[in-house]
C-alpha positions as CSV (number, residue, x, y, z in Angstrom):
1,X,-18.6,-28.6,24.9
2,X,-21.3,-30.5,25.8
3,X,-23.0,-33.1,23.5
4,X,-26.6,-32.7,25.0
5,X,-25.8,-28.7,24.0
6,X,-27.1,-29.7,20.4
7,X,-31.0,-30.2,19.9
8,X,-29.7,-32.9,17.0
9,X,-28.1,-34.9,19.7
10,X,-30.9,-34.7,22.1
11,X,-34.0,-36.3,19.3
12,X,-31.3,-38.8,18.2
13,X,-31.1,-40.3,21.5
14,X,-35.1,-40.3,22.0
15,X,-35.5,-41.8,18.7
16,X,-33.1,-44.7,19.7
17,X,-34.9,-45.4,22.7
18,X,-38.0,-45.3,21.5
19,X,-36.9,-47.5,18.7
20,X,-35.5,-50.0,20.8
21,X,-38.9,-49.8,23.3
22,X,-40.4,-50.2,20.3
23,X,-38.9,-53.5,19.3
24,X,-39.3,-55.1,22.6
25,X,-42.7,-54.5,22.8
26,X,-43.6,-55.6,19.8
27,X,-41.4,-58.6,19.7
28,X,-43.1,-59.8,23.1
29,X,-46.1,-59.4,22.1
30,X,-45.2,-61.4,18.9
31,X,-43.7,-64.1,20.8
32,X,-40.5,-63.6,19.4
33,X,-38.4,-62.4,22.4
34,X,-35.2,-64.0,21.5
35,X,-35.1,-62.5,18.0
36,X,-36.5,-59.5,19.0
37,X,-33.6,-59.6,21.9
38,X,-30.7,-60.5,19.1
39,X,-32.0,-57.4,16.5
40,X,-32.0,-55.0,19.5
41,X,-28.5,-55.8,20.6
42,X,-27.4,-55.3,17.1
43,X,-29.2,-51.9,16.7
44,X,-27.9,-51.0,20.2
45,X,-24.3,-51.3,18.8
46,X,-24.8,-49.5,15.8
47,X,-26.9,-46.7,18.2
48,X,-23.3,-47.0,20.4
49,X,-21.4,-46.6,17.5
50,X,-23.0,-43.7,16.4
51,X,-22.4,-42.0,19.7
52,X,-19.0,-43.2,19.9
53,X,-18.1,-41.3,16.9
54,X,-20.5,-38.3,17.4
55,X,-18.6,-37.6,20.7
56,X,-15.0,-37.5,19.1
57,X,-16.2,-35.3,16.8
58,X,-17.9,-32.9,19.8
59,X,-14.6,-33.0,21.3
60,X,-12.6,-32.3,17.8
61,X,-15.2,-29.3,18.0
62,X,-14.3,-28.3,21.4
63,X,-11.1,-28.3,21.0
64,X,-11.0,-26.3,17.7
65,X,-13.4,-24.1,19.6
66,X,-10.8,-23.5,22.4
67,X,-7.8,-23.0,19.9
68,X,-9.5,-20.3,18.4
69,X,-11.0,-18.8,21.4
70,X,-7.0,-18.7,22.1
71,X,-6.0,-17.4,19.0
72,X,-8.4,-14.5,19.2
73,X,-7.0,-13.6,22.3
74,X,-3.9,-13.9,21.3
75,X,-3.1,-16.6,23.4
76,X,-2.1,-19.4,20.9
77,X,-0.5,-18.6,17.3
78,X,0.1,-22.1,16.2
79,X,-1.9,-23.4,13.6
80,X,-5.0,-26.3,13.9
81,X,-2.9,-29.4,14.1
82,X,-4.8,-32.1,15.8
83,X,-7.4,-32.8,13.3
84,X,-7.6,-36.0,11.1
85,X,-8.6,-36.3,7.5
86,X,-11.7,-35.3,6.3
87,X,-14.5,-32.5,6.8
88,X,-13.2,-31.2,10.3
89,X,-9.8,-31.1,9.0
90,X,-10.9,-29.0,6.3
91,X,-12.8,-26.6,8.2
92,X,-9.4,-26.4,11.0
93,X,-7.6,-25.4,7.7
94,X,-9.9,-23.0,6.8
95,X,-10.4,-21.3,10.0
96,X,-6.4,-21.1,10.1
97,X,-6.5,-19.1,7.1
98,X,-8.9,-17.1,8.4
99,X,-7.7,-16.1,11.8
100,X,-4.2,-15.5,9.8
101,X,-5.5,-13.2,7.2
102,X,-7.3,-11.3,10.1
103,X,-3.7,-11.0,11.7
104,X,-2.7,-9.9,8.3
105,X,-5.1,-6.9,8.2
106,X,-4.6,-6.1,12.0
107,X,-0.7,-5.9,11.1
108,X,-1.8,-3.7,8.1
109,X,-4.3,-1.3,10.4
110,X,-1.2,-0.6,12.1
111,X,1.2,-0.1,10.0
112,X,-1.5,2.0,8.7
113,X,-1.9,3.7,11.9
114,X,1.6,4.4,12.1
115,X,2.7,5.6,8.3
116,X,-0.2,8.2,8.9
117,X,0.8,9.6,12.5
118,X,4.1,10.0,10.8
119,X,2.6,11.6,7.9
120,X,1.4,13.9,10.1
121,X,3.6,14.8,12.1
122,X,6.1,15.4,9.0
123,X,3.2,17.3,7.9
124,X,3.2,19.8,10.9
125,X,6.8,19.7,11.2
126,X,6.8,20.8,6.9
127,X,3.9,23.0,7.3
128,X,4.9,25.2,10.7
129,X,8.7,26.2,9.4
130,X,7.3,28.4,6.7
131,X,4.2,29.7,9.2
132,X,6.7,30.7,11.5
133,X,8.9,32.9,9.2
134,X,5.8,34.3,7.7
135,X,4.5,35.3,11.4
136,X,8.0,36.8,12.1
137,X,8.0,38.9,8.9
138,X,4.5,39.8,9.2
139,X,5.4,41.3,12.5
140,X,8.0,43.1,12.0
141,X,6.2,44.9,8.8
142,X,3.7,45.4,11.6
143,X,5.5,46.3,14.3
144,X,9.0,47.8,13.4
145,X,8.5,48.8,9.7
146,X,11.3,48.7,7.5
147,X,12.6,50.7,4.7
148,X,10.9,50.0,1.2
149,X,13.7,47.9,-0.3
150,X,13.3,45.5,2.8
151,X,10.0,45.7,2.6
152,X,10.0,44.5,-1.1
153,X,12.1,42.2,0.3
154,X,10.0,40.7,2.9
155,X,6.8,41.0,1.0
156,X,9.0,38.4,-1.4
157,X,9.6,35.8,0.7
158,X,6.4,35.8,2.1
159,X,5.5,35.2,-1.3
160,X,7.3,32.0,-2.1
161,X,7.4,30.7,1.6
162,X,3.5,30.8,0.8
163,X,3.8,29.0,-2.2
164,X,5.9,26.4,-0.5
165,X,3.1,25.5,1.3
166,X,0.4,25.7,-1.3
167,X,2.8,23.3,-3.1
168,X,2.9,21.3,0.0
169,X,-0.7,20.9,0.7
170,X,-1.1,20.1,-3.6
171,X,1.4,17.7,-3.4
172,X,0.0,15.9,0.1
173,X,-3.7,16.0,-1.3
174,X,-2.6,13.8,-4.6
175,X,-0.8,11.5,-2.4
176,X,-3.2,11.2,-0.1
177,X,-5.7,10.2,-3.1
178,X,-3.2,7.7,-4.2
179,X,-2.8,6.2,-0.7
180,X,-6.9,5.8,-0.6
181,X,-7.3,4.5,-3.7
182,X,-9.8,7.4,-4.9
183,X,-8.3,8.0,-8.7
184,X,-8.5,6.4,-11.5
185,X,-5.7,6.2,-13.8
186,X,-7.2,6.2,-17.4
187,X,-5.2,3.8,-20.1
188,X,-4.2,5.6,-23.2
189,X,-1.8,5.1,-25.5
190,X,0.6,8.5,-25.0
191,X,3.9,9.8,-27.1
192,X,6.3,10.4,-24.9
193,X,7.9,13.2,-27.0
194,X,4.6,15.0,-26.4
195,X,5.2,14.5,-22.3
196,X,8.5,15.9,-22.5
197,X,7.6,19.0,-25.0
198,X,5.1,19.9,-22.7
199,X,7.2,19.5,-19.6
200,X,9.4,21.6,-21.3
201,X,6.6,24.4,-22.2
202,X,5.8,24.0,-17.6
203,X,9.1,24.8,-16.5
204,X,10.8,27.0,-19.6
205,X,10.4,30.3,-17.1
206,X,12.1,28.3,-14.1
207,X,15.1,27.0,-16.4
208,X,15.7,30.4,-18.0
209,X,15.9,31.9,-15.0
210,X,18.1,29.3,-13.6
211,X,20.3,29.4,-16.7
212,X,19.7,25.9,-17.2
213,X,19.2,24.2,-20.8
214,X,16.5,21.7,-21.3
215,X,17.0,19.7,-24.5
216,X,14.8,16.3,-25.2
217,X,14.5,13.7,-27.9
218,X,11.4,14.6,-30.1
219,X,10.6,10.6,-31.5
220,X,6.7,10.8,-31.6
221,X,6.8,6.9,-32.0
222,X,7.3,5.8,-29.0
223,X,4.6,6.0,-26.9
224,X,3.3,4.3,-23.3
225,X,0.1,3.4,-22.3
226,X,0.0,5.4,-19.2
227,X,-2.3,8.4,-17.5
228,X,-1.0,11.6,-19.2
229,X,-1.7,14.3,-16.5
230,X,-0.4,12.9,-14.0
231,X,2.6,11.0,-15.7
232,X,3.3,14.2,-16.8
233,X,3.2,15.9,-13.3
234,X,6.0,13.2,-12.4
235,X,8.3,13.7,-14.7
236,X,7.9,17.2,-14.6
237,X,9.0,16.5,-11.0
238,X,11.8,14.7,-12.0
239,X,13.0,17.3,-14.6
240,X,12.2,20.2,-11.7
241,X,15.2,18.0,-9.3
242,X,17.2,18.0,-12.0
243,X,17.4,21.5,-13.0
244,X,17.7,22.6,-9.1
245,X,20.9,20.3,-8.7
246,X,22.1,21.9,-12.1
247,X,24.2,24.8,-11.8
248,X,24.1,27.4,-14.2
249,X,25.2,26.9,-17.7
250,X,24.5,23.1,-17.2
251,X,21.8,21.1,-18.9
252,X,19.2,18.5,-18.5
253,X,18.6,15.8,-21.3
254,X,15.3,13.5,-21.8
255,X,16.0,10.6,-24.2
256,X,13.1,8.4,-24.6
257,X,13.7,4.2,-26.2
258,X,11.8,1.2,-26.2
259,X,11.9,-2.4,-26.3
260,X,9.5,-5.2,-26.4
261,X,9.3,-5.0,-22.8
262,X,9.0,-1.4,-21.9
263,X,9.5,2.3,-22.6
264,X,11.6,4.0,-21.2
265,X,12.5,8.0,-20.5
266,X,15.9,8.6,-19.1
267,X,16.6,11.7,-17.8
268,X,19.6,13.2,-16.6
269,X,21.4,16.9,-15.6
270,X,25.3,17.7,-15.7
271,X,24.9,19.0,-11.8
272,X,26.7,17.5,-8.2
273,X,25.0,14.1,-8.2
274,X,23.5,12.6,-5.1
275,X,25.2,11.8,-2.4
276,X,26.0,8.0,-1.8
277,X,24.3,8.1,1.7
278,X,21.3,9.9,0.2
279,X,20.7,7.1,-3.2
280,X,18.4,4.7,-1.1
281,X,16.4,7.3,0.7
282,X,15.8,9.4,-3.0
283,X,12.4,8.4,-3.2
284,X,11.1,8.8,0.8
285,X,8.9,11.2,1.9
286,X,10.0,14.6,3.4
287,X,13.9,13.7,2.7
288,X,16.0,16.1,1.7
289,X,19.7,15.1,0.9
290,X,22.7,16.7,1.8
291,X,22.8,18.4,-2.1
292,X,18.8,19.4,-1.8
293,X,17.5,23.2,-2.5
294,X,16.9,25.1,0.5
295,X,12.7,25.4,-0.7
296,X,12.8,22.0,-1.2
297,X,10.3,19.9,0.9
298,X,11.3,16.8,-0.6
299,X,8.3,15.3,-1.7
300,X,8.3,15.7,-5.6
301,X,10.6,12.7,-5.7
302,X,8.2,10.6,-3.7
303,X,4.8,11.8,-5.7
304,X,6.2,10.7,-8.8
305,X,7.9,7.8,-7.7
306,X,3.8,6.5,-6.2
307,X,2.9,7.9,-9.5
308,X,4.5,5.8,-11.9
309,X,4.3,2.9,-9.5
310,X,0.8,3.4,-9.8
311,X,1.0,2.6,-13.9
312,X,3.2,-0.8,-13.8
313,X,6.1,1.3,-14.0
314,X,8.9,1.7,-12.5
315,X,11.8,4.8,-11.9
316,X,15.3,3.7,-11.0
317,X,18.1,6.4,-10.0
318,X,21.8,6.6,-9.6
319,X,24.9,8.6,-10.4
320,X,26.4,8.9,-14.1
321,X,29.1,6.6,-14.9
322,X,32.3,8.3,-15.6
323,X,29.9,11.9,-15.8
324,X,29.1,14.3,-13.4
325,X,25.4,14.3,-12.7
326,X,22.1,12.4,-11.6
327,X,20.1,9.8,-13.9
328,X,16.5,9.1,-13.9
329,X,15.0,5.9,-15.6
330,X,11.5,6.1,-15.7
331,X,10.1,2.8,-17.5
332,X,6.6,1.4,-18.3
333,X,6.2,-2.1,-18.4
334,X,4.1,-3.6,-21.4
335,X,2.6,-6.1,-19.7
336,X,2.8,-7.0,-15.6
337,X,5.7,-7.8,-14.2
């Protein structure tokens, strides 16, 4: 970079000539060339000071200039390091920072990029089993016919393949608005008896036809300061897992405690467990275990998991000790952690 660049640089140096111009003339005309002579040299070494010290710091400039012209281009990744002390050093630092939170948010934009195309994709893949089996029955009620008990029966599982999707596309729509940021949460202060009661009013139908039992601890003083609806669309979730993984005749039990830290609701069923393979990948998108319901798209888990995240909570799962079943710990933390 080039100090005569800056229009600064450019009237300093007039001014110092004409200064020094100034004093000679004057100084002749006054008769006092000697002194005149022995002021100018000194202001002509403070004048070459000052330009000794303005052009290290035009060529600290260019230098950070080039660094960061190389860092945007990916060219350099090391940080400022050849600044001293003082007001150019802090402006390398803060020009560091800010080409590596850019970095940051360009590594985010991708991962971005890239949790979404999967999205997708898991999406489509979810989305055109059910279409396809709908198509093929549709066209054979079209085509073929079929007696009226199989008719019945295909008009049936049109029916719930249909309502695996609209399940699908409910479920993807609330995460999606989690993802983005578009809901608030509201803050109330919420018994968590009164969850559970109503989770059992949801799903009473699903467990009596199931054969499953639904029993929960009815303390009305304990109580969370959560978002009811949609805390109690995740454990409702939770309980739904449950009871598909219970066979008939079993049960699934809600106990609610508290401590000066959090609350807590455990939940847990008397069915198969979860597989050891499948414990760290409970809680991913689209996963289904080895143990998982045929209808099941595997993304209840993951909803109320982003959920209760979403609340300073947190859910922890594993297999009963010395039992046969799963266990839920869903827990909301009074204060951050």
């Amino acid at each position: 970079m080039s100090m005569l660049r800056n229009r600064q640089m450019k009237v300093d140096i007039v001014v110092s000539m004409f200064t020094i111009i100034s004093m000679l003339v004057v100084g002749i005309g006054l008769g006092c060339l000697k002194v005149t002579l022995l002021i100018g040299a000194i202001l002509m070494l403070f004048i070459g000071y000052h330009f000794f010290v303005e052009l290290r710091r035009y060529k600290t400039i260019a230098k950070l200039n080039e660094n960061l012209d190389e860092m945007l281009h990916q060219r350099r990744h090391t940080i400022f390091e050849d600044c001293e002390e003082g007001e150019l050093a802090i402006l390398a630092t803060n020009l560091n920072k800010l080409v590596r939170n850019l970095r940051e948010q360009v590594d985010m934009e991708q991962l971005s990029k890239k949790q979404l195309a999967d999205a997708m994709a898991d999406i489509s893949h979810q989305i055109k089993t059910p279409l396809t089996s709908i198509n093929l029955l549709l066209s054979r009620l079209r085509k073929d016919g079929l007696e009226k008990e199989k008719e019945m029966e295909a008009i049936v599982e049109i029916t719930k393949l249909t309502s695996k999707i609209e399940w699908l596309i409910y479920a993807l729509l609330r995460i999606a608005k989690l993802d983005a940021g578009a809901i608030t949460l509201k803050q109330e202060e919420v018994s968590l008896a009164l969850l559970l009661k109503e989770t059992e009013e949801h799903l009473a139908i699903p467990m009596e036809l199931r054969g499953v039992q639904f029993v929960y601890e009815k303390d009305d003083s304990i109580k969370a300061t959560i978002d009811k609806s949609w805390t109690l669309e995740a454990v409702e979730n939770i309980v739904k897992n449950c009871m598909e993984h219970t066979p008939e005749g079993g049960r699934v039990k809600a106990e609610v405690s508290e401590n000066p830290i959090y609350s807590e609701i455990r939940i847990t069923d008397t069915g198969v467990g979860i597989a050891k393979e499948d414990l760290p990948h409970i809680f991913e998108r689209f996963y289904k275990g080895k143990n998982s319901d045929k209808n099941s798209v595997g993304i209840g888990l993951a909803l109320a998991k982003q959920i209760v995240n979403a609340q300073n909570g947190t859910i922890i799962v594993q297999n009963r000790k010395n039992k046969q079943g799963a266990e839920f710990c869903i827990r909301f933390y009074k204060t951050v952690v």
